[in-house]
TIMITI-801013 format. One line per 2 residues: their letters; for each residue x negated, y negated, z negated of N, C-alpha, C. Coordinates in steps of 0.1 Angstrom, whole numbers. Example, Ala and Ser with C-alpha at 12.3 -4.5 7.8 and 13.67 -1.06 7.14 Angstrom:
2
as	-132,57,-78,-123,45,-78,-132,33,-78; -128,22,-71,-137,11,-71,-129,0,-79
***
This chain:
103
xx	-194,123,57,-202,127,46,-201,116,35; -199,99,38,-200,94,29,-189,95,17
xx	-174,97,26,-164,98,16,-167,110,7; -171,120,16,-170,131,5,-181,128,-9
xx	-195,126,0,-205,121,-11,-200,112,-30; -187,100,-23,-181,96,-30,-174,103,-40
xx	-165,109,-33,-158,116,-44,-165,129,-52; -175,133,-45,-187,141,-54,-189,134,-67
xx	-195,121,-60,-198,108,-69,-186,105,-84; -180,107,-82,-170,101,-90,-164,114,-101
xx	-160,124,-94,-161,137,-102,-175,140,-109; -184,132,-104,-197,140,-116,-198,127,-127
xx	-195,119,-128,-195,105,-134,-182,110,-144; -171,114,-138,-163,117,-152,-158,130,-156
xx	-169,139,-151,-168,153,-155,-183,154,-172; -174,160,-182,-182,158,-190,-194,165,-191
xx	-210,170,-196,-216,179,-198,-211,191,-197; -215,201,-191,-215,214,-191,-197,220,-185
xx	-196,205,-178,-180,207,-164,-185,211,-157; -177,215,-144,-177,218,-134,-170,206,-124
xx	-175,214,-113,-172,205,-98,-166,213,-87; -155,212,-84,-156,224,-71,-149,220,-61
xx	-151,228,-48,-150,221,-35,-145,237,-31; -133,233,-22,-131,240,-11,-125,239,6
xx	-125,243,9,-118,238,22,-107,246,32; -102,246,39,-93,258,49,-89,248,58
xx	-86,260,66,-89,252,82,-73,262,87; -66,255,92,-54,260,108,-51,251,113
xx	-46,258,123,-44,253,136,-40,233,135; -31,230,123,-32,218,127,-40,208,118
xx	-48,214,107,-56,200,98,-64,211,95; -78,206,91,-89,214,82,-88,203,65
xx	-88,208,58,-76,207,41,-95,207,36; -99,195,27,-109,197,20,-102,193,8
xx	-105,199,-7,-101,199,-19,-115,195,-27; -113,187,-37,-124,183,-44,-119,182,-60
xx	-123,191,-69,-114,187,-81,-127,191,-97; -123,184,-104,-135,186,-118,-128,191,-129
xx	-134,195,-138,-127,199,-153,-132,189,-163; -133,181,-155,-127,162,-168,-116,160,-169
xx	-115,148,-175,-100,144,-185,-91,141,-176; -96,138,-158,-80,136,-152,-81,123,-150
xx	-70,117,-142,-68,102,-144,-54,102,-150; -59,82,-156,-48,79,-163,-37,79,-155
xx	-23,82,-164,-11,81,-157,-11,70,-142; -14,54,-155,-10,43,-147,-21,40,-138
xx	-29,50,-136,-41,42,-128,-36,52,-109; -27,64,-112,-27,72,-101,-23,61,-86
xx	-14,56,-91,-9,44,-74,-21,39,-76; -26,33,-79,-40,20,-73,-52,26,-75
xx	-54,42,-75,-65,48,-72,-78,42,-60; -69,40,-52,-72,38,-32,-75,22,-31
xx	-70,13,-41,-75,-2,-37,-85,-11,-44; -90,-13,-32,-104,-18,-34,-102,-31,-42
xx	-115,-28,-51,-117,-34,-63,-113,-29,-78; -106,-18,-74,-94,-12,-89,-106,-5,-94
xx	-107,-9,-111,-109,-1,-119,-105,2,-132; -106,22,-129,-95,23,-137,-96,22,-153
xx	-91,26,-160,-92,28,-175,-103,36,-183; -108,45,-173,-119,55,-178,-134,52,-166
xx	-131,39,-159,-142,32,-151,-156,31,-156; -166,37,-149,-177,37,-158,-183,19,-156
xx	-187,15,-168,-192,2,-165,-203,-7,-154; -207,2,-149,-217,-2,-134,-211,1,-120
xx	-199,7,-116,-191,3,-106,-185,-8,-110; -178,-13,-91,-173,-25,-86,-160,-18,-85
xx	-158,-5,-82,-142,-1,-75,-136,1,-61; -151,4,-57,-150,0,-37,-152,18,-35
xx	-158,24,-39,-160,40,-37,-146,47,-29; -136,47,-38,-123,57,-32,-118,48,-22
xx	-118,31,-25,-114,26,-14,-123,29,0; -131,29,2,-140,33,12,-141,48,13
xx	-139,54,7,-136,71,12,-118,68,19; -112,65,16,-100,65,21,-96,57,34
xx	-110,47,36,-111,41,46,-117,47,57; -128,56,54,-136,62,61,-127,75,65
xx	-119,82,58,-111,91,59,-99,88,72; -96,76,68,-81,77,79,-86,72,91
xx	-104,67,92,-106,61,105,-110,72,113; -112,83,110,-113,100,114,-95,105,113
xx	-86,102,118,-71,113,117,-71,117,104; -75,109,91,-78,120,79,-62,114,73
xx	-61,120,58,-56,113,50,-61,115,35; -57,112,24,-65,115,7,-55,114,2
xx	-54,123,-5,-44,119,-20,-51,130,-31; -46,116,-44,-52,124,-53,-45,130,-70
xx	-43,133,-74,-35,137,-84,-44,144,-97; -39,146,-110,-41,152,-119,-35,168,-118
xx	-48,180,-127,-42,195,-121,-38,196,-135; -28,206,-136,-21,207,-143,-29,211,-159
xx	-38,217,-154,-49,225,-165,-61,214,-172; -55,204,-166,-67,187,-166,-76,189,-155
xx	-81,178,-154,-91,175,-145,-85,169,-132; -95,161,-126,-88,153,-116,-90,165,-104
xx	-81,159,-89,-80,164,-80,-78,153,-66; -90,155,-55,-89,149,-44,-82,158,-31
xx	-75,156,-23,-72,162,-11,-74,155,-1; -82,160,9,-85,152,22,-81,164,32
xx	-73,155,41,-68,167,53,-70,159,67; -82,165,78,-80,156,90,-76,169,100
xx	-63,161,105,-53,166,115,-59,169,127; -59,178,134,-58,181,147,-54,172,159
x	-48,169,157,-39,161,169,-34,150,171
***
């Protein structure tokens, strides 16, 4: 719960007034797939590699984080079989993927 709480966290911080937030999930046989994605601006091109390391912040960083959030969801993620990646959707707005494996 806390990774996800985070990335909740982070999608409402740079989703603008009157955005959205949405969450889904699907489940087979070998990973259950949680998606997390907002209708904000997206991340910067150059910030997508150093999203995951702790301390990074990015270019649209709100000024009261440190930059430990996604590092610690990603930590918390792969210490459960998980993994995260996260990308910009084509329509804007950012996008998280967490998938913890079966096996």
């Amino acid at each position: 719960m806390e990774a996800i709480i985070n990335l909740l966290k982070n999608c409402m911080e740079h989703t603008p007034p009157g955005g959205v937030i949405h969450c889904s999930y699907e489940q087979n046989p070998i990973y259950t797939q949680i998606k997390i994605w907002d209708t904000g601006a997206g991340f910067a091109k150059e910030d997508l590699p150093h999203l995951f390391e702790r301390f990074y912040r990015g270019q649209n960083a709100i000024h009261s984080g440190i930059g430990i959030g996604l590092s610690l969801s990603k930590a918390i993620i792969e210490s459960q079989n998980g993994t995260i990646s996260a990308k910009n959707l084509v329509d804007g707005g950012a996008c998280y993927e967490i998938r913890f494996y079966s096996h």
